[in-house]
N, C-alpha and C positions, 0 to 999 in steps of 0.2 A: 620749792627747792631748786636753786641754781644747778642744770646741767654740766658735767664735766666732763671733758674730753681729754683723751691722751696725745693727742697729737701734738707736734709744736708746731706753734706758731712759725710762720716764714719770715723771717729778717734778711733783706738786701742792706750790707756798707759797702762804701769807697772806703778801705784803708789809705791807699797813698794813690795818686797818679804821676804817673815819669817819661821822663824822654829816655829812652835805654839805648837808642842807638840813633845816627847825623850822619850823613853823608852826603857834602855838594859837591860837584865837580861844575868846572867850564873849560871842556876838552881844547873848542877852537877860541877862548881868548886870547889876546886880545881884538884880532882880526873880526872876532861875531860882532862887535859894536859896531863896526860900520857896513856893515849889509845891510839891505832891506828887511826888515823885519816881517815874516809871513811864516808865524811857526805853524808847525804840528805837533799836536801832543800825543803823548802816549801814559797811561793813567793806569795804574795795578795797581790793588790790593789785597792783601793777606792778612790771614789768622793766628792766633797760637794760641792752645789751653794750657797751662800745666797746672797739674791738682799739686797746694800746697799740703801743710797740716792744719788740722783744726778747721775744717768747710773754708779754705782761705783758698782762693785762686788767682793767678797771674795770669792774666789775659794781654795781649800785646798785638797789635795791630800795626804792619809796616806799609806804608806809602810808598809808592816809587813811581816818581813822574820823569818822564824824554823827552824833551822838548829840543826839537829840530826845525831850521830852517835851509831848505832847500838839501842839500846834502850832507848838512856839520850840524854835529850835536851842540846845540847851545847851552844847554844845563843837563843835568842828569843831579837830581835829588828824591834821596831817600831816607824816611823817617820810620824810628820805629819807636810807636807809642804805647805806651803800657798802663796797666795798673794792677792793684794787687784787691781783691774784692772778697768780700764774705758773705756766704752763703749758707744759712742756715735754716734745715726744715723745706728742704725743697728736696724732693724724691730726682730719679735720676734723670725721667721724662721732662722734668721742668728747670734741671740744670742747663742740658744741652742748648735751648734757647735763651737762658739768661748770658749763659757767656757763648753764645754763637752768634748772638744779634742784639741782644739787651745791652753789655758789656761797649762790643766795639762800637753801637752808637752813642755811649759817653764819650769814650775816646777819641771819637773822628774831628769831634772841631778843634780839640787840641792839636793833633795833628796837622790839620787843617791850617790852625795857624802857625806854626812852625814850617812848613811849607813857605807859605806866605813869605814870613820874613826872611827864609832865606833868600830866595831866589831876589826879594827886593836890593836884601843886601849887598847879594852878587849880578847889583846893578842893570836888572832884567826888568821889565813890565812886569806889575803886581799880576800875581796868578792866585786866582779863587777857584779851589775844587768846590763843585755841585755839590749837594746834599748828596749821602749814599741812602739807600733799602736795605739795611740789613738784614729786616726780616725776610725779604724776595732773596737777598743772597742764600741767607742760610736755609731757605725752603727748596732751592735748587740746589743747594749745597748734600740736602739731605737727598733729595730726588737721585742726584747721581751716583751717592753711594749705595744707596736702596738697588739702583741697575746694576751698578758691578757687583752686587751683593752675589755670592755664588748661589746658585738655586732659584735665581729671580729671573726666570723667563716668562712668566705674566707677568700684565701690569690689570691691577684691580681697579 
């Protein structure tokens, strides 16, 4: 006799992915084109859950790179990359990492290139963000809410 369990099976979809929000700026052109070129960058990124209806969540991940040389900001671009994901039959322990780290590592090479093209097309040296961790993110991501947790003055 075949076994039967009550539980449901877990189903991960992509419903949709999107660009939800674009922002280039090039504060000191046209003058940055002729400097010497010797940027710094400056590289952030961010999260966002919202819980839909029907196990459906929109997860959205925004990029924001500064790229400076010597004293003037060269570019300043920001991307905010989404999708809308379903999630079915995962308890709540096993949500928090699909869309805290499962989630934005679909997302990031989208991003990723959209990056890219802007900054090409606003006529800058091709910029390639690194690979991110999102699992290292979101495990320090939990770490430091665990310490400001009230009541957490040991660590076990």
């Amino acid at each position: 006799m075949a076994e039967q369990t009550n539980s449901e099976e877990k189903q991960f979809s992509i419903q949709k992915i999107y660009t939800k929000d674009i922002s280039f700026e090039t504060p000191a052109s046209p003058s940055i084109f002729t400097e010497k070129w010797e940027p710094t960058v400056d590289f952030n990124l961010g999260t966002n859950v919202e819980s839909m209806d029907n196990n459906l969540y929109e997860v959205s991940l925004t990029v924001t790179v500064t790229v400076k040389t010597a004293d003037k900001t060269a570019y300043l671009v920001e991307v905010c990359q989404a999708g809308i994901f379903t999630l079915n039959g995962f308890n709540e322990q096993e949500t928090g990492p699909m869309v805290g780290s499962f989630c934005p590592n679909i997302l990031f090479p989208y991003a990723r290139e959209v990056v890219s093209d802007l900054v090409a097309k606003g006529g800058f040296p091709q910029l390639l963000l690194a690979p991110v961790n999102f699992d290292a993110l979101y495990s320090q991501h939990l770490q430091q809410a665990q310490q400001q947790a009230p009541g957490s003055d040991t660590v076990n």
